[in-house]
C-alpha positions in Angstrom: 130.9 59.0 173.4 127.9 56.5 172.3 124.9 56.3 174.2 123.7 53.4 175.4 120.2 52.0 176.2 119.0 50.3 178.8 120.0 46.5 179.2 118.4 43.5 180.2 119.9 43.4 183.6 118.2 46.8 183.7 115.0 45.6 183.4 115.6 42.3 185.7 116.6 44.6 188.3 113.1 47.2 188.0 111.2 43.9 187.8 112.6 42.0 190.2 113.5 38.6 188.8 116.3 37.1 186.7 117.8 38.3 183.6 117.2 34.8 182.5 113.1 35.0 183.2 113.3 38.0 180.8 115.0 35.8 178.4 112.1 33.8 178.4 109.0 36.4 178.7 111.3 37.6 175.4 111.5 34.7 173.3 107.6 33.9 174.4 108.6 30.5 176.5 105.5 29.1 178.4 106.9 28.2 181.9 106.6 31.9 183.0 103.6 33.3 185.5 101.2 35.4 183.7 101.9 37.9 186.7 105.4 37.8 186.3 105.3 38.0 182.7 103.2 41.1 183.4 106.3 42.3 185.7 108.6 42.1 183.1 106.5 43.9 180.2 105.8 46.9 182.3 109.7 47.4 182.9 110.3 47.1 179.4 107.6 49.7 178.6 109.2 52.0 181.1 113.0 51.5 180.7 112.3 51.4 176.6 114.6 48.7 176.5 114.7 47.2 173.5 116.3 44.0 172.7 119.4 43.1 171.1 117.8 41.2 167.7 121.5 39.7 166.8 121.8 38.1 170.2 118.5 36.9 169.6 119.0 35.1 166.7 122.5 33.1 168.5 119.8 32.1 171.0 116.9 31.0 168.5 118.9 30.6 165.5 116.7 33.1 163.5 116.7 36.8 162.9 113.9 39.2 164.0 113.3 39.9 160.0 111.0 38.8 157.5 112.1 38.2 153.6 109.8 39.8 151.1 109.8 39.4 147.8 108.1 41.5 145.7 108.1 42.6 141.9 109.4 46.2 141.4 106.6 47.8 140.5 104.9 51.3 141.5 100.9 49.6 140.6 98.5 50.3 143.9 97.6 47.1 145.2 101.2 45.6 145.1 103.0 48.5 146.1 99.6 48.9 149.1 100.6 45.2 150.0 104.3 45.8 150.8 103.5 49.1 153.1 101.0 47.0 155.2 103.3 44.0 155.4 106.2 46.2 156.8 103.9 48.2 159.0 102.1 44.9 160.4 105.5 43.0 161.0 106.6 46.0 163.0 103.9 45.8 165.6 105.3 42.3 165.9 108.7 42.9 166.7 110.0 42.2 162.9 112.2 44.3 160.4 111.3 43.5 156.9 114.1 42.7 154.0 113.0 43.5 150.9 113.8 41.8 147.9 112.7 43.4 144.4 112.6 41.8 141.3 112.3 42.9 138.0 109.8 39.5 136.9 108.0 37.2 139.2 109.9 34.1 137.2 111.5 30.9 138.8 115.0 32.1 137.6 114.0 35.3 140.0 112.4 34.6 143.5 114.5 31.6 143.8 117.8 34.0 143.1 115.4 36.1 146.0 115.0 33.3 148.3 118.6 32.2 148.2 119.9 36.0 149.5 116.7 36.1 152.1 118.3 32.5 153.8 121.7 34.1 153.7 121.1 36.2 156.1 118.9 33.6 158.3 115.7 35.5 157.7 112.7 33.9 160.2 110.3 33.4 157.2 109.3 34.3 154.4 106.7 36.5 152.3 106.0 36.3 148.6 103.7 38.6 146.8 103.0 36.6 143.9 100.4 37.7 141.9 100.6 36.3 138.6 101.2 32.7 136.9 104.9 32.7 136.4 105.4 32.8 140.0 103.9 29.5 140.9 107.0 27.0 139.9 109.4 28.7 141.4 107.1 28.8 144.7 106.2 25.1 144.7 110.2 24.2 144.3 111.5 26.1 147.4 112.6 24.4 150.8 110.3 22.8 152.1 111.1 23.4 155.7 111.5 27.6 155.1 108.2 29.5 156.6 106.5 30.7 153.9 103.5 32.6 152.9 101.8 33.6 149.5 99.5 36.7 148.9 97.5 37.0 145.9 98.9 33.6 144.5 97.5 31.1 142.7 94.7 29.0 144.8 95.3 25.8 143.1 98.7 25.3 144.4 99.8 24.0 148.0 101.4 26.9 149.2 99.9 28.7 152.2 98.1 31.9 150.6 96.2 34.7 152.2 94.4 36.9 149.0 91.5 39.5 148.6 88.6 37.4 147.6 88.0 39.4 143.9 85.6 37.9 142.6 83.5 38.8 145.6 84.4 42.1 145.1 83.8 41.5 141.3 80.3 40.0 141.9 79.4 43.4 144.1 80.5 45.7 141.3 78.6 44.1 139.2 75.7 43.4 140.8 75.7 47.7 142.4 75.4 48.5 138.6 72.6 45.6 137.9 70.7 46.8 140.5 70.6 50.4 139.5 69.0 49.4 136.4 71.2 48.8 133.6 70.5 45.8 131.2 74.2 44.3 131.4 77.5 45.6 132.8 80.7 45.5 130.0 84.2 44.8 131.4 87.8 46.1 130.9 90.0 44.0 132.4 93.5 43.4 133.6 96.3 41.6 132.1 95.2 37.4 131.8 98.5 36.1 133.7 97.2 37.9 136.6 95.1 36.4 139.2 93.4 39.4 140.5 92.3 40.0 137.1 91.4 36.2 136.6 89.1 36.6 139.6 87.8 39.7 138.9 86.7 38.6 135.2 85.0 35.5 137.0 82.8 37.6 139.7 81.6 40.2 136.7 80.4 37.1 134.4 78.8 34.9 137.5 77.0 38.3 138.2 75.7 38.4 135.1 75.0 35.0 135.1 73.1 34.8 137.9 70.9 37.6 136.3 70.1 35.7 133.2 72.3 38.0 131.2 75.1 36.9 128.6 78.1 38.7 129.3 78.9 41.0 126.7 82.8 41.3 124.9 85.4 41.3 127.3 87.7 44.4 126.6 91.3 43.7 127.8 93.5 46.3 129.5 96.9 46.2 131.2 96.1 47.9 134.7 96.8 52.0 133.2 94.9 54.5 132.4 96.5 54.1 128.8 94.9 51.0 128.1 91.6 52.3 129.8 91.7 54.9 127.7 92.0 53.2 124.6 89.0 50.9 125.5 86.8 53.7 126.9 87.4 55.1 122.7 85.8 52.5 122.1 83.3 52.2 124.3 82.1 56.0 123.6 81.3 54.7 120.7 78.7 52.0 121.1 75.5 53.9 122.3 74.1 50.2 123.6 76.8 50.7 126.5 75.4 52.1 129.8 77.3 51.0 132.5 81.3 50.0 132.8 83.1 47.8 135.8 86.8 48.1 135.1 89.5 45.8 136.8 91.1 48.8 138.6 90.5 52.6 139.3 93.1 53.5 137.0 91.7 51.8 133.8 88.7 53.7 135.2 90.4 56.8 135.3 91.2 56.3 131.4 87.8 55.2 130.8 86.4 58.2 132.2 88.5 60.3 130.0 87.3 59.1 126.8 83.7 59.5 127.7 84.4 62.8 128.5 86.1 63.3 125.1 83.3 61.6 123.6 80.8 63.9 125.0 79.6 60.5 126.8 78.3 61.9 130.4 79.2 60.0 133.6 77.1 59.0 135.1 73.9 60.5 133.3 74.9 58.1 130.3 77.1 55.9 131.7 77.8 54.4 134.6 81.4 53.4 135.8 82.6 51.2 138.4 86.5 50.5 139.7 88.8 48.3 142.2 91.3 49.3 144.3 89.9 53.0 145.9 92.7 54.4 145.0 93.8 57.8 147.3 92.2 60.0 144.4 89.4 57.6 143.9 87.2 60.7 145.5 88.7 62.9 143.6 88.1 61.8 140.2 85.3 63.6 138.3 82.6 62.5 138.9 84.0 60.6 142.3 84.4 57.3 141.3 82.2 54.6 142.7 84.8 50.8 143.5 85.7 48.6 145.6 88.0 48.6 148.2 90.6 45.8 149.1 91.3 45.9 152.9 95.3 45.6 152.2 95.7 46.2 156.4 93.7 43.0 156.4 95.6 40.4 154.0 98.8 42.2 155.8 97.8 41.0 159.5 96.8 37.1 158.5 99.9 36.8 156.4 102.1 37.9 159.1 100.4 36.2 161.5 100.3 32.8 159.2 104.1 32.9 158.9 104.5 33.4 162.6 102.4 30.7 163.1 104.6 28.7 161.1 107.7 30.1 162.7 106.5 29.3 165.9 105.0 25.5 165.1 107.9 24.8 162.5 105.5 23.3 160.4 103.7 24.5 157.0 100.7 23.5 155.4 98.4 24.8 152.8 96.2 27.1 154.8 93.9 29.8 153.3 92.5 32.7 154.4 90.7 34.9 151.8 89.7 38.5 152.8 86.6 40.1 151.9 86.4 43.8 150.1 84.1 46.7 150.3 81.7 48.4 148.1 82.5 52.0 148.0 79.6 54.4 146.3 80.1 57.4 145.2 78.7 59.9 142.5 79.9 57.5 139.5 76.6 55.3 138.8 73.4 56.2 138.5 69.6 54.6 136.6 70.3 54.6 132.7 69.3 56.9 130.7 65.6 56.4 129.3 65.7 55.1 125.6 
C-alpha cells in the first residue's frame, strides 16, 4: 500500500488558515501577513510537507527545475561548477536537469536548449566557458531565463564568472614579491576564457612591475601538457619561479623538475589555480589560488530566479573574487 505524505489541507488545518493562503505563502504572493506567512512555514517544517512540483507548474506554468547545460567533461572547475549549481538550486526549492554535451558549439546547446523547454524548465543555466559557445548563446529566445558562468564578457548575456585575472594578478605578484626577477607562464587552451584571463592578470603583473613577460608556454589543462613544458623548463637555469593556469599543469610541472633534479621550491618556485582536493597533498604542497565555486553557484541561481521572478533579462554581471592559498611551493630564489 503507498504511503502518503502530508497534504496541503494538512498543513492549512495545523496553521489555521486556508489551503488557498498556503497556495500563496508557496508560490511567494505578496498579499500574505508576515505573521501568517510565519504560521504557515512552521507547519510545513513540522508536517514535512512537501509540495506537489507538477501541480505547481499547472498553477505557474513552470516547473520547479532548472536546465543546465554543461560540456561532458571530468576537468575541476567545470565539473566543481555543476556540483554547486545543483547543491545551491536545492536550497531553493529546484531540481536540476542536466544536459551534457560532447562540444560547447551552436549545433549543441541549442539541440540542449530545445529538450530543456520541452519539459517547461523555469530557466536556464549555461556553463559556457570557451569561444564557440557564444553564437549559439546570443541566438536563443529571448524571453527564456537565462544565465552564463564563465562566458564571454563581451557579449549581452547575463554572466556571473571568477574574476581570473585577479586571481592571475595575485599569483603573480605572491611570486614577485618573494623575490624572483620575472614569473614564466604555462597556460590553458587559447579558446578558453579562464585561460584568456588568466594570461592577462600574469602579464599586467609583470607589467606593472616593469618586467617584460617572458615566452608564454601553452598547455591544455593536464598534467601531460604540464609535463611536457616543465621538460622544458628544467632546462633553462634562468627560470626561478612558474604560475601555471591550473593545479594540474602544476602537478606535471612539478614532475619534471623533479626528474630534472630541479628542487621545488629551493630552485624553483611554483604557483597553480583551482586548489584542487590534493592541492595539499602534492609534494611540496602546492601554493594557488582558489575559485570560490559555492560563490559563482549562489549569484547565478539567484540571477536566474531573479529573472524568473521579474520575467525580464538583461545583461547583468557579477564577477567573483578568488583566494590566494600559500603553501610550502614558493619560496626567495636561489642566490646566483
Amino acid at each position: 500500500m503507498a504511503v502518503h505524505g502530508p497534504a496541503m489541507t494538512d498543513v492549512a488545518r495545523l496553521a489555521g488558515v486556508s489551503h488557498q493562503t498556503v497556495s500563496r505563502v508557496l508560490n511567494g504572493h505578496p498579499n500574505v501577513r508576515e505573521q501568517t506567512r510565519l504560521r504557515v512555514r512552521a507547519a510545513i517544517a513540522e508536517l514535512g510537507y512537501r509540495p506537489n512540483g507538477a501541480a505547481r507548474a499547472l498553477v505557474t506554468g513552470r516547473s520547479q527545475v532548472i536546465g543546465v547545460v554543461a560540456q561532458n567533461t571530468t576537468l575541476y572547475g567545470p565539473a566543481s561548477l555543476l556540483a554547486a549549481l545543483e547543491q545551491t538550486a536545492a536550497e531553493e526549492g529546484f531540481a536540476v536537469s542536466v544536459g551534457s554535451v560532447r562540444d560547447l558549439d551552436y549545433r549543441s546547446i541549442s539541440a540542449a536548449v530545445e529538450r530543456h523547454l520541452s519539459h517547461r524548465v523555469a530557466g536556464i543555466v549555461v556553463i559556457a566557458p570557451v569561444e564557440s559557445a557564444g553564437e549559439a548563446l546570443e541566438r536563443l529566445p529571448k524571453d527564456v531565463p537565462l544565465v552564463t558562468v564563465d562566458g564571454d564578457p563581451r557579449r549581452p548575456v547575463p554572466l556571473v564568472t571568477v574574476d581570473q585575472v585577479a586571481g592571475a594578478r595575485a599569483a603573480t605578484q605572491h611570486l614577485l614579491d618573494a623575490g624572483h626577477r620575472t614569473v614564466w607562464h604555462v597556460s590553458g587552451p587559447s579558446d578558453w576564457f579562464d585561460s584568456v584571463g588568466r594570461i592577462e592578470g600574469w602579464r599586467e603583473a609583470l607589467l606593472a612591475a616593469g618586467v617584460d613577460p617572458p615566452p608564454l608556454m601553452q598547455g591544455d589543462w593536464s598534467a601531460a601538457s604540464g609535463y611536457r613544458c616543465g621538460q622544458l623548463l628544467a632546462r633553462m637555469p634562468e627560470v626561478t619561479a612558474v604560475f601555471t593556469a591550473n593545479d594540474h599543469l602544476a602537478l606535471g610541472v612539478l614532475r619534471a623538475l623533479h626528474e630534472f633534479g630541479r628542487r621545488v621550491p629551493a630552485e624553483i618556485s611554483v604557483v597553480g589555480f583551482d586548489d584542487v582536493p590534493e592541492a595539499a597533498y602534492f609534494i611540496p604542497p602546492l601554493t594557488t589560488v582558489r575559485p570560490d565555486f559555492d560563490a559563482v553557484a549562489r549569484a547565478s541561481i539567484q540571477l536566474l530566479l531573479a529573472q524568473i521572478e521579474s520575467g525580464t533579462g538583461g545583461a547583468l554581471r557579477q564577477t567573483i573574487a578568488p583566494t590566494l592559498v600559500a603553501r610550502d611551493s614558493v619560496a626567495e630564489p636561489p642566490r646566483r
